[in-house]
Backbone bond lengths (Angstrom), bond angles and torsions (degrees), N, CA, C in turn:
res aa  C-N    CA-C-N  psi(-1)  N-CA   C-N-CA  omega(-1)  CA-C   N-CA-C  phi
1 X - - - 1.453 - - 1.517 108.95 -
2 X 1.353 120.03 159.57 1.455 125.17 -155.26 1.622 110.81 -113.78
3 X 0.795 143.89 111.27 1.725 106.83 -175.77 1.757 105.86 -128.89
4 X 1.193 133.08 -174.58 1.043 130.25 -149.19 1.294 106.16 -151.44
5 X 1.613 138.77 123.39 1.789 148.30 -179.87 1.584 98.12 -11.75
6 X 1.045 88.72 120.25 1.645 103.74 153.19 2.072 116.69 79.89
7 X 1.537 100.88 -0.54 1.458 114.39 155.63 1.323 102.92 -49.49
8 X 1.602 102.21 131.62 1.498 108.35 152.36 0.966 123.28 -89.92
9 X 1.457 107.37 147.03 2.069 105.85 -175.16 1.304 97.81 -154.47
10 X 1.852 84.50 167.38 1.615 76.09 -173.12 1.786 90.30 -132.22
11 X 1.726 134.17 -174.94 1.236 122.94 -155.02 1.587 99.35 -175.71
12 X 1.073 102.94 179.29 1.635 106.90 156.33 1.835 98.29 -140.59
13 X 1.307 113.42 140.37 1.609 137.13 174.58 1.174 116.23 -99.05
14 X 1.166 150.53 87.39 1.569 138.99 167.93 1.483 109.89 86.52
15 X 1.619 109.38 18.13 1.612 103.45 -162.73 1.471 121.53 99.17
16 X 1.351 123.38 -21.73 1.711 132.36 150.96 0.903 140.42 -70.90
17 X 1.380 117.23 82.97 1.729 120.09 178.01 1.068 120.93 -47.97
18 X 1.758 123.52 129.86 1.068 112.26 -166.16 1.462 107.79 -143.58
19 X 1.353 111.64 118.86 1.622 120.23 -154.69 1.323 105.60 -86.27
20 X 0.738 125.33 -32.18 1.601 129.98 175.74 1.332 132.33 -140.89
21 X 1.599 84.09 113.24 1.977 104.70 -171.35 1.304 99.08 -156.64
22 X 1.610 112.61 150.92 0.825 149.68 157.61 1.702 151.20 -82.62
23 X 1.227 137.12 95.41 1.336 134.75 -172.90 1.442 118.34 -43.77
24 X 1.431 128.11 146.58 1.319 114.49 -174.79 2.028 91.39 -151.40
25 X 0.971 86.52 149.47 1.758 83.57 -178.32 1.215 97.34 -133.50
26 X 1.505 137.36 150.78 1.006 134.04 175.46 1.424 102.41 -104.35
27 X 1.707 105.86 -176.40 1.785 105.76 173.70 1.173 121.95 -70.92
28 X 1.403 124.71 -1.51 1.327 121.01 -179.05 1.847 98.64 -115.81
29 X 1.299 111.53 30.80 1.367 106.03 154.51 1.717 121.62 80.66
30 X 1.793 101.51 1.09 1.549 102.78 -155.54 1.777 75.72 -97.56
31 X 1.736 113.44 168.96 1.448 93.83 -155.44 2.229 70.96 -126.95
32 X 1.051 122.44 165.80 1.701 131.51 -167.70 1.628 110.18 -149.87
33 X 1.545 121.96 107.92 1.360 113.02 -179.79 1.887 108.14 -85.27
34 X 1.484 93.24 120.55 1.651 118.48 175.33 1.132 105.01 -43.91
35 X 1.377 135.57 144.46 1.900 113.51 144.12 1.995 76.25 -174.42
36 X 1.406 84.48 -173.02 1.730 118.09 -177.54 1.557 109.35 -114.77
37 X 1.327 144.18 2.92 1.353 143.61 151.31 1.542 138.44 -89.59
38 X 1.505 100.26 -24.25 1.793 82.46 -170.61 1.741 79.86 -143.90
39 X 1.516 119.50 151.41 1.618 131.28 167.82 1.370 109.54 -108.10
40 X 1.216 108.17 133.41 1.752 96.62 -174.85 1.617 85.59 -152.54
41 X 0.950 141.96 30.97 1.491 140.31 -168.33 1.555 125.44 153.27
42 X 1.332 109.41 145.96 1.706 106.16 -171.52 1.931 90.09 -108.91
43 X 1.284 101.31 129.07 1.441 106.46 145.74 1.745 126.21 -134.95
44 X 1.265 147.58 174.31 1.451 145.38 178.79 1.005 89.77 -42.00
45 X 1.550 105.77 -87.20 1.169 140.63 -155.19 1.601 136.62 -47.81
46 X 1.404 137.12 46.84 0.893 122.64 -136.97 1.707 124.52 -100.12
47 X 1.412 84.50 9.54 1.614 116.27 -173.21 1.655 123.79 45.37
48 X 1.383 103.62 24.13 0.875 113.24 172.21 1.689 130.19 124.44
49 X 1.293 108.21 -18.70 1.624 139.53 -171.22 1.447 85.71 -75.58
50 X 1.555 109.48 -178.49 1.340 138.66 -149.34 1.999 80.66 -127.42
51 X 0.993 131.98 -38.95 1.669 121.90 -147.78 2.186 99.87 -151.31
52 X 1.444 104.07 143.54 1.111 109.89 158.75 1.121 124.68 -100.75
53 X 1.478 127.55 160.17 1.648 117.93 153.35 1.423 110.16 -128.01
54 X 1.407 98.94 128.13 2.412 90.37 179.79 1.527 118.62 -82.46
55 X 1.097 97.21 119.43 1.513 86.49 157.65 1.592 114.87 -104.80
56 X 1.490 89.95 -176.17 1.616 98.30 168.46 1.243 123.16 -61.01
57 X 1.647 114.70 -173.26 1.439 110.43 -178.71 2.006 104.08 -85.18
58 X 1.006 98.54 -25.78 1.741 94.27 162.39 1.423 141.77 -104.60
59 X 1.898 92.01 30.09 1.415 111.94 125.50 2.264 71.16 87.80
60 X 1.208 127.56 34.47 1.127 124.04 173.34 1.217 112.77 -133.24
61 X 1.626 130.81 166.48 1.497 118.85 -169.75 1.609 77.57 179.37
62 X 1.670 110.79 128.78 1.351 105.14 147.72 1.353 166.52 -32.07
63 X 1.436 102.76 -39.01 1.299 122.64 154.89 1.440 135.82 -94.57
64 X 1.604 105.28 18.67 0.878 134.35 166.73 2.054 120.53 -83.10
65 X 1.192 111.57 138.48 1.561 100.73 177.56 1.957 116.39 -144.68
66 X 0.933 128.44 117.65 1.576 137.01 161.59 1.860 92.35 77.78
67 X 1.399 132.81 35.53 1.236 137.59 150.72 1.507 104.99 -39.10
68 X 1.562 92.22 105.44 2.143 104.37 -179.10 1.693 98.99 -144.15
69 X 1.630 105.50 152.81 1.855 102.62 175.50 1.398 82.11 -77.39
70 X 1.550 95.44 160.25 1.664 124.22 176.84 1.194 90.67 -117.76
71 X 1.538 152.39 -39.18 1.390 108.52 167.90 1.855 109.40 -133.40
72 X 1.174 111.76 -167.41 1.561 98.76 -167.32 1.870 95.41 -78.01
73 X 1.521 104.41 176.12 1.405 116.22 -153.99 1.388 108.97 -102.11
74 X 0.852 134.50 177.69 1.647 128.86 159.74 1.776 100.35 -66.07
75 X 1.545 121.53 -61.43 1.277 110.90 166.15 1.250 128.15 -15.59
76 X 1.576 126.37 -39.21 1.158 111.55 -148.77 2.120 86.47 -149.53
77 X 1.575 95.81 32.69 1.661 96.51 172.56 1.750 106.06 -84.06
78 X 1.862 80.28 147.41 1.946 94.74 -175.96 1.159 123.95 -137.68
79 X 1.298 122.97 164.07 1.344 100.84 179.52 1.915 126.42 -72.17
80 X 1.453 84.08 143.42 1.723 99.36 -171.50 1.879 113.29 105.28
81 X 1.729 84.70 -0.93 2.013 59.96 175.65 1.507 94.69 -94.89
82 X 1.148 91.38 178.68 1.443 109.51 -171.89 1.673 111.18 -112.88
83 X 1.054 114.88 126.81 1.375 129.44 -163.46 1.940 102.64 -119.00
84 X 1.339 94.01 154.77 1.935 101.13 -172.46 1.412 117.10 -146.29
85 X 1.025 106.73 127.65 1.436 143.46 -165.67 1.567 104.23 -52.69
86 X 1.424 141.17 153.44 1.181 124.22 168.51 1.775 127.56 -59.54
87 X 1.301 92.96 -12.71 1.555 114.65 173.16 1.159 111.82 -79.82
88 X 1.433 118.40 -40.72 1.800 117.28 -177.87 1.276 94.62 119.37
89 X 1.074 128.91 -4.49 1.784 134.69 169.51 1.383 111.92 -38.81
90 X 1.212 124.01 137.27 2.007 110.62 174.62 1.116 106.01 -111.38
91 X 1.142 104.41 137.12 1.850 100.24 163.08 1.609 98.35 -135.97
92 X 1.149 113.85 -176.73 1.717 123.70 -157.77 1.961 104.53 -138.68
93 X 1.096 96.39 128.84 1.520 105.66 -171.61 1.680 99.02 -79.12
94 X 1.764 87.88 132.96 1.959 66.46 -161.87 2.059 76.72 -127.78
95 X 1.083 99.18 6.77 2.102 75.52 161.88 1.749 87.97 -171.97
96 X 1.517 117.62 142.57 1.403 112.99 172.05 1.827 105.31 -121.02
97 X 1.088 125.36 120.07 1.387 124.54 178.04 1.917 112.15 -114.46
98 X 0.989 109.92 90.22 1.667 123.15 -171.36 1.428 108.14 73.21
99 X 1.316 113.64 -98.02 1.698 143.43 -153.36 1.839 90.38 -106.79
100 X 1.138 109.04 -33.75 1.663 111.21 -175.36 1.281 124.99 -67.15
101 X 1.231 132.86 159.96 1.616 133.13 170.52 1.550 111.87 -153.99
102 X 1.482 116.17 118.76 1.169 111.25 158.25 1.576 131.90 -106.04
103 X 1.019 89.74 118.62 1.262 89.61 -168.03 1.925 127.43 -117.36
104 X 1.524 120.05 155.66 1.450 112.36 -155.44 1.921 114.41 -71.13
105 X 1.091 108.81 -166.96 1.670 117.48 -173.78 1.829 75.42 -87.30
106 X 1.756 97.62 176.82 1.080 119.75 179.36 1.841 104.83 -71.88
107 X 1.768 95.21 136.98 1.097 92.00 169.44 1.802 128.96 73.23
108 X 1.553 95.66 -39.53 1.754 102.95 -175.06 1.664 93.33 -124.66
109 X 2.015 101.37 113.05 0.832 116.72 -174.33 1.858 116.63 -112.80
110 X 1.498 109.88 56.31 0.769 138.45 175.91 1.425 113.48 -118.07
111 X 1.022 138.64 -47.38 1.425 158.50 -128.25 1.549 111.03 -119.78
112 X 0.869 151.25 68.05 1.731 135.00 158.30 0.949 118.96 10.61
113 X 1.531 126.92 130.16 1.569 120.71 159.21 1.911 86.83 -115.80
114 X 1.138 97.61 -93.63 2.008 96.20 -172.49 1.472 112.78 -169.77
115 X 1.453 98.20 177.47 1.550 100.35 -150.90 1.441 96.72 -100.15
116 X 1.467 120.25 156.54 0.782 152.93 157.81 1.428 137.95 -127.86
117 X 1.726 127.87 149.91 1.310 130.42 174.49 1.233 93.01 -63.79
118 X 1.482 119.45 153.24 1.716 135.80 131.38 1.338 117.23 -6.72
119 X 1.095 88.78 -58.22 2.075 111.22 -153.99 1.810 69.74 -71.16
120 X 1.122 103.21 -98.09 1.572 113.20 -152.53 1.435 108.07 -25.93
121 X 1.314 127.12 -36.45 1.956 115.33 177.75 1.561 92.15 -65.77
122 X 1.723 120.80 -37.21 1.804 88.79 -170.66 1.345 100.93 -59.51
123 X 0.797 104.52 -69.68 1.430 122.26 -156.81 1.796 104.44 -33.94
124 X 1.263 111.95 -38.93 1.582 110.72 168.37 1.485 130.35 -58.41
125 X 1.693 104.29 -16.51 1.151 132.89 166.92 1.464 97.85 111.94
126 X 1.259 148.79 -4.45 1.467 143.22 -177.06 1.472 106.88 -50.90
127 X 1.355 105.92 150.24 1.547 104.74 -177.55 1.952 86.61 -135.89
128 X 1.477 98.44 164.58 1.888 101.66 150.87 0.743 112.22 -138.99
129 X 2.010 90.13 157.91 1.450 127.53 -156.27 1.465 140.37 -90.98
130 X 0.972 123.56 53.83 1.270 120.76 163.40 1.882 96.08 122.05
131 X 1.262 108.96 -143.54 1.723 100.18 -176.86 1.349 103.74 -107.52
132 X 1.176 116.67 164.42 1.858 145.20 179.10 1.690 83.13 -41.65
133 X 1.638 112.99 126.78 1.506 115.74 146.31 1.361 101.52 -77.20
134 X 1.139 96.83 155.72 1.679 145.31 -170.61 1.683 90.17 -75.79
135 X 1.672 90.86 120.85 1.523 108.37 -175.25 1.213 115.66 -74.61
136 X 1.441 117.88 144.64 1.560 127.56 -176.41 1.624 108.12 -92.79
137 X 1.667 106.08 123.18 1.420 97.07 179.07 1.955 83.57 -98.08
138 X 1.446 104.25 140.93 1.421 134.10 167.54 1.576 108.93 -102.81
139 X 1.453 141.23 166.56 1.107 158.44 100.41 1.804 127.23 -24.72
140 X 1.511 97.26 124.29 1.676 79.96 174.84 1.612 121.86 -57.37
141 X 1.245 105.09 -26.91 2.018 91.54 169.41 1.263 101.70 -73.18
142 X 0.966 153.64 -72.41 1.749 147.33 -155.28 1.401 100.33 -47.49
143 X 1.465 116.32 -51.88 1.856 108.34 175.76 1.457 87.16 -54.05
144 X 1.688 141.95 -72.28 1.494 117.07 -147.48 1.295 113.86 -39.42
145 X 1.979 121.66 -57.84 0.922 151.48 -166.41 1.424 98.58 -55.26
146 X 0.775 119.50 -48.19 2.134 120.48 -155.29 1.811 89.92 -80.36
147 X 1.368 125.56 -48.08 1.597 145.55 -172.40 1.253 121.03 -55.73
148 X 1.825 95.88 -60.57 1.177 95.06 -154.38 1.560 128.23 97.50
149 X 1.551 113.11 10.48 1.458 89.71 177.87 1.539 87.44 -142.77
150 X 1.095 107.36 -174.31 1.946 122.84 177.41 1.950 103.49 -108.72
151 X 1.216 103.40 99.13 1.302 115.78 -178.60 1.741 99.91 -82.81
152 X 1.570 109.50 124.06 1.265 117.81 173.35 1.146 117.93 -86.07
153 X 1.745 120.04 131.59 1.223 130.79 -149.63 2.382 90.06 -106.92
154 X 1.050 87.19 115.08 1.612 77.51 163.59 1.455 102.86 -131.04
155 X 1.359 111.20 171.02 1.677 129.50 161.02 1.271 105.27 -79.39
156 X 1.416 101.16 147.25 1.561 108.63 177.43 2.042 93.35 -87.62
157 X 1.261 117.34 150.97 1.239 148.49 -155.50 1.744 89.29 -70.77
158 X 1.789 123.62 -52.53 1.273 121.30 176.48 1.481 102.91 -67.63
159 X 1.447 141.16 -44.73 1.634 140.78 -172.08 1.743 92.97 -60.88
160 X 1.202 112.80 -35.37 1.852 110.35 -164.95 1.876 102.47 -67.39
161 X 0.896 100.22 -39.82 1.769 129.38 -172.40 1.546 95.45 -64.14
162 X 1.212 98.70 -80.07 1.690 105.31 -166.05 1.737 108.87 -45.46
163 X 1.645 95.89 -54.61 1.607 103.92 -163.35 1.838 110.81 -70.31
164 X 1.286 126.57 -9.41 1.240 153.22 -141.49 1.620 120.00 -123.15
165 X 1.476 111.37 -48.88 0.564 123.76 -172.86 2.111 131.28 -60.75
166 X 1.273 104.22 -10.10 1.312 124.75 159.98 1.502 112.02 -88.16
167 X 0.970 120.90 -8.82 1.391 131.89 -177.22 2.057 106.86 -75.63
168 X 0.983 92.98 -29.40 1.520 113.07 -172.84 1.376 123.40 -75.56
């Protein structure tokens, strides 16, 4: 498996489970799991941890064991996860378009606050939290109601055909 700067993961080291760590790659491509329990390697970068450990370039090392992300990535952020503020503030990703994120006011995940790059929430220090909540199926009136707008209901062109087509 491949992973990419600043993935969280989690592993066991020498027999130490270790719930929270971080990927770190340096400029020369060699990739180092972050954490606060075991030192097994120096890199810059340490994103913040107390200790490195190196692995190889395919992200493997002997004393390494069950190295997996613990939660989804910025790569692969969607709407509904929930993302956190350097304070611990939550807000909720409520549309992702490439490199973009919009995301809600504190706490009230109804509401728009504004968009932002990827880069720029790390870099603000935001991290995310835990896994995708469990999607809400709504009614098309409750979306009008909850929205605010009049969602136009059409037939799809094959349902018009099929259902219709004795009609003719």
């Amino acid at each position: 498996m491949n992973f990419n700067h600043n993935d969280l993961v989690t592993c066991t080291i020498h027999g130490t489970t270790i719930t929270n760590a971080r990927i770190s790659i340096d400029e020369n491509g060699m990739p180092f799991i972050c954490q606060n329990e075991k030192n097994g390697g120096i890199t810059d970068d340490k994103l913040g941890y107390e200790y490195s450990w190196i692995l190889s370039r395919d992200f493997t090392d002997p004393s390494v064991e069950d190295l997996k992300l613990a939660t989804p990535t910025w790569n692969f952020l969607a709407w509904k996860d929930i993302i956190l503020d350097s304070g611990g503030d939550r807000r909720m990703v409520l549309a992702v378009l490439n490199e973009a994120v919009l995301i809600s006011q504190v706490n009230d995940f109804e509401v728009g606050s504004v968009w932002y790059l990827k880069k720029e929430l790390q870099k603000r220090g935001y991290t995310i939290e835990g896994e995708v909540p469990a999607v809400e199926e709504i009614t098309v009136a409750e979306a009008e109601a909850r929205f605010g707008v009049k969602i136009k209901k059409e037939l799809s062109f094959a349902y018009q055909r099929e259902t219709f087509k004795d009609n003719t």
